[in-house]
N, C-alpha and C positions, 0 to 999 in steps of 0.2 A: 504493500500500500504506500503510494507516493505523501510525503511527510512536505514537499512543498506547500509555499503561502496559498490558498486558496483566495483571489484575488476578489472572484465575484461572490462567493460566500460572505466574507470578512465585511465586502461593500454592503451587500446588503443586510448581514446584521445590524450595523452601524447606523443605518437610514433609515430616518421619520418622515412622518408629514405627506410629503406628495407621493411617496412612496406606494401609500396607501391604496393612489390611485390604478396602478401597475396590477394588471391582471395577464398581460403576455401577449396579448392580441391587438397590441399598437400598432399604426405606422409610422414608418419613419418620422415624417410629419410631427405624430404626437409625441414619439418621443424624445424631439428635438425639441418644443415646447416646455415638456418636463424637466426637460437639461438645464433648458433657458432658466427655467424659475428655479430651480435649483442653485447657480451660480449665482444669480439676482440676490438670493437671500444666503450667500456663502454657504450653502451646504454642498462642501466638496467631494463627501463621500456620494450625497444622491446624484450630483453633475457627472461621476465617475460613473454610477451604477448603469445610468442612461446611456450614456456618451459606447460604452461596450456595448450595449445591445444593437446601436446604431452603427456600430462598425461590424456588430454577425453581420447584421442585414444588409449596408451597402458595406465591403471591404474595400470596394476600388474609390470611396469618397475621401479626398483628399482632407478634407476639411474637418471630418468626422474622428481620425487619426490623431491629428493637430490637438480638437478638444479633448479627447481623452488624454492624451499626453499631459495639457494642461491640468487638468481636473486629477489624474492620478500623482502627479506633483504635489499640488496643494491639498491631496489626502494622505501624504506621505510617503506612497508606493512609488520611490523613486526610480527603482529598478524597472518594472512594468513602466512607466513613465517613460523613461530611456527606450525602452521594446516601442511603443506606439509612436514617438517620434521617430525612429528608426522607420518604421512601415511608411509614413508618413514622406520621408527622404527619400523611402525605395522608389514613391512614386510619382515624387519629383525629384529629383538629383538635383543636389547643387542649390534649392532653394536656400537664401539666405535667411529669411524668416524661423525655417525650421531650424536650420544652422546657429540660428542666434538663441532659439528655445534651448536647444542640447548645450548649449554655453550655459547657461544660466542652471541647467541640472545638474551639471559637472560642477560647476560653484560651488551648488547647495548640498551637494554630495561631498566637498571637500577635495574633489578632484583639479585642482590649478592648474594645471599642466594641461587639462581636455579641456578645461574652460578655454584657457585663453589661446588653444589652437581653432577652436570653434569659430571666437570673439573675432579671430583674424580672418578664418575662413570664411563666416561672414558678412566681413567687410570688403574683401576681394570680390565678394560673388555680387556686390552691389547694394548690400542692405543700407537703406538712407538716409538713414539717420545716424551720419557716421560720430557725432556728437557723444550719442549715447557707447554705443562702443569704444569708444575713446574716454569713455567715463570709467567704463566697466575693468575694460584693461590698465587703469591708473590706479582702480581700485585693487585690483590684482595682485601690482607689484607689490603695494600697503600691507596685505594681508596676508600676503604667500608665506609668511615663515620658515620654509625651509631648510634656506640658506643659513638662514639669520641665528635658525633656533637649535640647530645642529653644525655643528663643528664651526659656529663662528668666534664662539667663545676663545676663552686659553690666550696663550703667550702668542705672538707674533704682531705685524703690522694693525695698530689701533684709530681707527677713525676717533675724529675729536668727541663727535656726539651724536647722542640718538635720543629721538623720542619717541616715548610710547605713547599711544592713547585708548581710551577705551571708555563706555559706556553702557546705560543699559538696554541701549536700541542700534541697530547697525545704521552705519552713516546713508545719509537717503540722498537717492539719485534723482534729484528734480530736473530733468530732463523729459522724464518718461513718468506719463499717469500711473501707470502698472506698478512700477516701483516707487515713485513717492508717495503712495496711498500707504506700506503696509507702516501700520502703527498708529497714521496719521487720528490723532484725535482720544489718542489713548493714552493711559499714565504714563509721565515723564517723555513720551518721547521728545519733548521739547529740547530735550537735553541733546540729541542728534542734531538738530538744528543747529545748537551752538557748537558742539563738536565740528560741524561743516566748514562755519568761517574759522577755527582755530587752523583747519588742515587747508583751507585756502593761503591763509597766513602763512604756515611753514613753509607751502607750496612758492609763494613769491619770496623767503629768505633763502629760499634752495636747500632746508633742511630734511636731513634724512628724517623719516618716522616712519612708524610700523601699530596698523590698528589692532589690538588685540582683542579679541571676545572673552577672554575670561584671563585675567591676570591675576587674579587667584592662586590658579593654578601652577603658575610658574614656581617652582623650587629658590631661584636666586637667579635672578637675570643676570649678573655680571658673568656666571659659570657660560653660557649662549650668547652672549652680546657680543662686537664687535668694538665698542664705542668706549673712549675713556670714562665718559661719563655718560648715565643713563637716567633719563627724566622721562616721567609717568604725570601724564594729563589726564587726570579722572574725571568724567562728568558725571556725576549722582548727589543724590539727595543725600545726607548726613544718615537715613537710617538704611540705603544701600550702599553704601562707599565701598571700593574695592582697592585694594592696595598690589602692587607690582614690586615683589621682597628684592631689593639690591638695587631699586631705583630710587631715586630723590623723586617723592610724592607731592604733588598738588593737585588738590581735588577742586576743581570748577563746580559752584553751585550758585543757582541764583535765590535771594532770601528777598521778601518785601514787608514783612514785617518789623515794627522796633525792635524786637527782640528775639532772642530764640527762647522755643518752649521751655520756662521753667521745672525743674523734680516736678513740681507738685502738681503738673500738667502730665505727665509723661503716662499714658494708657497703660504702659504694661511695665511688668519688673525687668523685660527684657533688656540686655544693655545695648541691645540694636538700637531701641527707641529711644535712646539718650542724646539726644542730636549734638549735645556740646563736648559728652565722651566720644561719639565716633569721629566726628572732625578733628579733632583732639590725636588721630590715629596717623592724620596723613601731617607731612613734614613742612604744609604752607598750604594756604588757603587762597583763592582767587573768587571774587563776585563783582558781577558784574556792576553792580549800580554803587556809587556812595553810601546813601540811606543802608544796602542792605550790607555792607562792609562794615560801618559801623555798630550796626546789632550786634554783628559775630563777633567783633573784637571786644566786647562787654561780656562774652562768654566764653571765649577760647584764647589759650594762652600763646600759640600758635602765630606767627607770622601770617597778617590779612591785608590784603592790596585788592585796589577795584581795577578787576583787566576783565574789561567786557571782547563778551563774543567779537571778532573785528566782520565788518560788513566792507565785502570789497569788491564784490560783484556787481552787475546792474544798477549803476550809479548814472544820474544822466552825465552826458561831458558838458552841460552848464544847464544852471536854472531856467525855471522859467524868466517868460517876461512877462505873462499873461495869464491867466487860469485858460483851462483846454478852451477852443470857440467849437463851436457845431461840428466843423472838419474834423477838428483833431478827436473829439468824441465818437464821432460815426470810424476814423480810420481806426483806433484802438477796439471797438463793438464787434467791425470783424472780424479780428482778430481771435472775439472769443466765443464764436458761432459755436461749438461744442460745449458749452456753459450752457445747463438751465436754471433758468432761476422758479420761483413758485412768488406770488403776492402773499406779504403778511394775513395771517390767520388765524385768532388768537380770541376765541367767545368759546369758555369750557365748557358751557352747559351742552352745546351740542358740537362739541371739537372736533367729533369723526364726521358729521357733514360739511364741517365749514373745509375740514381736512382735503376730504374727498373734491370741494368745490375750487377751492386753491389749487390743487393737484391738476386739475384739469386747463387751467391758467396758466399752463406751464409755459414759459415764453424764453427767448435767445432774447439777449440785451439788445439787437438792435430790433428787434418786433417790440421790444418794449419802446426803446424809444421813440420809434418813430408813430407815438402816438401823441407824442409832447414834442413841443417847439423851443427851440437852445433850452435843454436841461442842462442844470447844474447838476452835475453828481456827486454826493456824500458817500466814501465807503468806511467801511470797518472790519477787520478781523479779528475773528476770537472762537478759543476752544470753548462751546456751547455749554459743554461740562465743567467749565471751571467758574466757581461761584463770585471768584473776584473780578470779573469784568461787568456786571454792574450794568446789563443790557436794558434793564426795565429803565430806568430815567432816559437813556440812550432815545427808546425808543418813545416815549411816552414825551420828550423833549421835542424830536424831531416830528413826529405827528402835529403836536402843535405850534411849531414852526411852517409848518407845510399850509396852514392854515388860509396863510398870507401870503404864500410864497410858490404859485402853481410850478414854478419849473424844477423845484426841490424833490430830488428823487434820490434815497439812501440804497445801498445795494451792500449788506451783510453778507460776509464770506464765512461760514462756519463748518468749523472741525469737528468730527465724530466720526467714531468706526460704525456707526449707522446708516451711512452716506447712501442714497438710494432706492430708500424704502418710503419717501414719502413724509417721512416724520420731522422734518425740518421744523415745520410749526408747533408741532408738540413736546420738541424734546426744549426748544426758545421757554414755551410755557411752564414746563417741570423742573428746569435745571436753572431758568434764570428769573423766571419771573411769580410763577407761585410759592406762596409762604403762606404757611398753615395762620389758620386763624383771622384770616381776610379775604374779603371779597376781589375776584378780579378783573380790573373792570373790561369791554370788550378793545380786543385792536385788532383791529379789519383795514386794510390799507395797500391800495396799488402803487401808494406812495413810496412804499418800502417795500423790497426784495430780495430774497433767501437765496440761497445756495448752499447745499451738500457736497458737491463735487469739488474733486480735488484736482486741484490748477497746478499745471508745473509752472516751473519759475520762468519761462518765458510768457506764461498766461498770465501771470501772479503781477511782471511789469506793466504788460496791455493793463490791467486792471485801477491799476495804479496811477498809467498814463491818461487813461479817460476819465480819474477824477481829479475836481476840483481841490476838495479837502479830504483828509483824514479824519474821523472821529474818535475818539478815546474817554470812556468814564469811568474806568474802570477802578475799582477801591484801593487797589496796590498792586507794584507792578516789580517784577526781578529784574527786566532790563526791556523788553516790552519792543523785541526784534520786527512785529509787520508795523510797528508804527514809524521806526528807525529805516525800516526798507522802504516805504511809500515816503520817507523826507528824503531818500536817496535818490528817486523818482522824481524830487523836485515838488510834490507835494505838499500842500499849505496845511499843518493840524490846527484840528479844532480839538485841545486836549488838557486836561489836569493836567498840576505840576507839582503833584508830590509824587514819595517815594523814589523809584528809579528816574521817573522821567525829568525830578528835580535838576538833574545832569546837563538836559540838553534842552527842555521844553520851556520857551520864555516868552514875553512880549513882541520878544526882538524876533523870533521867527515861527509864531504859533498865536491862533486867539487862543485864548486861555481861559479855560471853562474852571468856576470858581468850586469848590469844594470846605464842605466843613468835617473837621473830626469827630467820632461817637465810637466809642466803644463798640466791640465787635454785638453784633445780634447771635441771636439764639442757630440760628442756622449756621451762620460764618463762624460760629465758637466749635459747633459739632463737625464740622468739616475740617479745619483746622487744629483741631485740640487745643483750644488754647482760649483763655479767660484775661477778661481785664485791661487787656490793649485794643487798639482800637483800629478803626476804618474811614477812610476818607468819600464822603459821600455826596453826590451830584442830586441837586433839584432840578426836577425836568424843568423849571420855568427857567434856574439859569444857565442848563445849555439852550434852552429857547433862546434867550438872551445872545449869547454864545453865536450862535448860526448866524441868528440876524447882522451882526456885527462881522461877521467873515463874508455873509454874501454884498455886504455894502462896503467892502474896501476899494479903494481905487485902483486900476492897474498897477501904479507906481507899487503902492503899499503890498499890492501881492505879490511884486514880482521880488520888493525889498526880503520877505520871508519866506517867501522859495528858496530865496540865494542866502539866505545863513541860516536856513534849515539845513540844506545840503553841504552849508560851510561846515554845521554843526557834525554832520554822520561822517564829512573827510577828517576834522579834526580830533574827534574823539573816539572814533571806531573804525580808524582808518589803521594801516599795517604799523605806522611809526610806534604808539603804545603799545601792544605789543610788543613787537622787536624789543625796547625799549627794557619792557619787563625782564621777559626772557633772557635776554644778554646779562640782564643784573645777578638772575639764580646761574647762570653759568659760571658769568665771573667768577661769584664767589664760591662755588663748586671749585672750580681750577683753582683756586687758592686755600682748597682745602676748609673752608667753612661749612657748615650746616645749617645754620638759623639766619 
């Protein structure tokens, strides 16, 4: 009796739901359908079950090979996965596309060496987006270890330096929707983000580095390393820190509170959740903002310096002179014809039909505009799930500004690993705007506009470049990177200026939406663990306030705060701080110091 995986067994233990629907007697048709909604809703094991039935039935469909390959990937069956791309190749040779799927299994499999013969092959065969290849393969050499982590150790010729890095999301390739989507909108992967511009950064000093996924693991780097000295760039939160033994540690975190969580705060007796012992662990501390540098150095004994994420990417090469006119809106809108947006939708008593009715509204930014004459557009980004962005005045602000203002049209970009299901509306109402114990009142508005989908960073620019202002209300912030990317863009905010954005967010190149302090509320205390400190908090009348005063500026005055918004992102989150830092923990490394 053969003791091999049973592939289609194992699938369909594993699968629920439409599953159900499966009685043996489909057509292809249907259960190419099945498959459909099955991926729709990430269920990779039901996409896989389907996806093989469809290849008994048509073998010679090329396409049907392709998605199983897919779908046995993201079920884990990597092997099988390998076998159906293969069938796939047999019957087309040379396709680049497939070529570029068997790259990315070789990756996942840990295989570098087939990856990046793949990665090459197809690029020669034509694959066109030669960008993303060129990303994947740079990725490559970061992560191949090989070399590095056998036989590079020991006595002989010593490179000056190396650095490590690592976090707890793999670095994300905003090139390509497929890859920058995984994580996107889930805990900490924020942290990838900034890890991105740190490896930009090394990238333009021409320093060596190597990303690690688990530094943990390592016994003593110096035993494997090549480098006189070895620096470890950690980015995690104080109660996942990971430390790299025989490197000089610095763990990257962003903080926005005054303080770090007190003993008498701390949930569990665990010493993970002691955020001022585990920091405490690594040999220097880096955060991004002022405000949240100064909290930590009131709790850790530790060496603390503010080295924000550097932003050195899609920067215009000069400010505006003008906010966008009609042209420059409509050329960015095409740009993002794959974008849907849905109209604000927000009356709980009957939320699945308001749901269902918004759903249906589903529109591309230039169907939406072109029902309004020169729109101004207001956008914003924010993880939908994180309680401190503070969308309800946002929106409850901006509605009554629209009041007076027909060409004012906001377009919200939100993160969640929900993305696609519809629930934009609902998850806005759960996570940002309902609180127990009150009523809510209704917000219905073609004024405002949603988006789930996830933009690479050439969409992320267009986005950017077609508005006018930036919005930001949020209660506190670690370094607060789409707000720093849209003034890179040349972009005018409309934003609070406490916490992180204390740094860079002023008169001189932002309206400035006023805020007052309160101690944190019952919600933000249970989210946070944390009592007695407080929060900075937006009245929707005065970001009303706020808008009117950004849309009545004069060209002069707008073009004045374009250009030292953007003076602002090159002078303080440009590669010189940085470098700057860096060179100093070297120095004193080469000179034999520690602290």
């Amino acid at each position: 009796m053969s003791r091999s995986p049973n592939v289609g067994r194992a699938l369909k233990k594993s699968i629920t739901g439409i599953a159900a629907q499966f009685n043996g007697r489909e057509t292809p048709a249907q259960l190419r359908r099945y498959a459909d909604q099955a991926r729709a809703q990430q269920d990779w094991a039901g996409d896989a079950f389907f996806r093989r039935k469809i290849c008994e039935m048509e073998p010679e469909r090329l396409g049907a090979w392709v998605q199983y390959g897919h779908a046995l990937k993201e079920s884990g069956f990597h092997a099988r996965a390998a076998e159906a791309y293969k069938r796939a190749l047999a019957l087309k040779p040379g396709d680049p596309e497939i070529t570029l799927q068997l790259g990315h299994l070789a990756k996942v499999r840990g295989d570098f060496a087939e990856a990046q013969r793949c990665f090459e092959e197809a690029r020669a065969g034509g694959y066109p987006d030669r960008d993303h290849i060129d990303f994947e393969l740079k990725l490559l050499r970061k992560i191949d270890n090989s070399r590095l982590f056998w036989g590079g150790g020991g006595e002989g010729d010593k490179v000056p330096l190396r650095i490590f890095l690592s976090a707890p999301a793999k670095p994300v390739n905003e090139t390509d929707r497929a890859s920058a989507s995984q994580g996107l909108g889930r805990s900490d992967y924020s942290y990838a983000f900034a890890m991105r511009g740190f490896m930009a950064a090394l990238d333009e000093m021409e320093v060596d580095y190597t990303v690690v996924e688990r530094p943990e693991a390592v016994a003593d780097i110096r035993d494997r390393s090549d480098a006189e000295i070895n620096i470890h760039l950690g980015f995690y939160p104080p109660e996942l820190i990971r430390v790299l033994k025989g490197a000089y540690n610095i763990n990257c975190f962003a903080w926005e509170f005054d303080r770090l969580r007190s003993r008498d705060e701390i949930p569990s007796d665990h010493a993970f959740a002691d955020q001022a012992e585990m920091l405490s662990i690594a040999d220097e501390i880096w955060v991004p903002s002022e405000h949240g540098a100064a909290a930590v150095r009131e709790g850790v004994a530790k060496p603390v310096h503010r080295t924000p994420s550097p932003v050195l990417s899609n920067l215009v090469k000069r400010a505006r002179d003008h906010a966008p006119n009609a042209r420059d809106v409509d050329r960015a809108s095409r740009a993002l014809g794959a974008v849907n947006w849905v109209p604000l939708a927000i009356l709980p008593r009957v939320k699945e039909t308001v749901e269902q009715a918004a759903h249906a509204r589903t529109r591309t930014l230039q169907a939406i505009l072109s029902e309004l004459e020169s729109p101004t557009l207001y956008v914003s980004v924010l993880n939908v799930h994180d309680y401190r962005k503070q969308a309800e005045p946002m929106i409850a602000g901006f509605l009554r500004f629209a009041e007076t203002n027909p060409r004012a049209v906001l377009l919200l970009k939100l993160s969640t690993p929900f993305r696609g299901r519809g629930l934009a509306n609902r998850i806005l109402l759960e996570d940002q705007i309902a609180h127990a114990g009150r009523m809510i009142p209704p917000m219905v508005s073609e004024r405002i506009w949603l988006t789930d989908d996830v933009l690479t960073r050439e969409e992320m620019s267009h986005l950017y470049d077609a508005a006018s202002f930036y919005l930001c209300t949020s209660y506190a912030e670690g370094q607060n990177l789409p707000l720093i990317e849209a003034m890179a863009r040349g972009v005018v905010p409309v934003s609070v200026d406490h916490t992180a954005m204390r740094d860079y967010i002023s008169d001189n190149d932002a309206v400035v939406v006023p805020s007052h302090r309160r101690p944190l509320d019952l919600r933000m205390s249970h989210r946070y663990r944390m009592v007695g400190t407080a929060m900075n908090v937006v009245e929707p009348s005065d970001l009303a306030h706020a808008l009117a005063t950004a849309q009545a500026l004069s060209p002069e005055a707008y073009a004045h705060k374009s250009a030292a918004a953007l003076a602002e992102v090159q002078n303080q989150f440009g590669l010189a701080p940085f470098a700057d830092r860096l060179n100093a923990v070297v120095e004193r490394l080469a000179a034999g110091g520690q602290a």
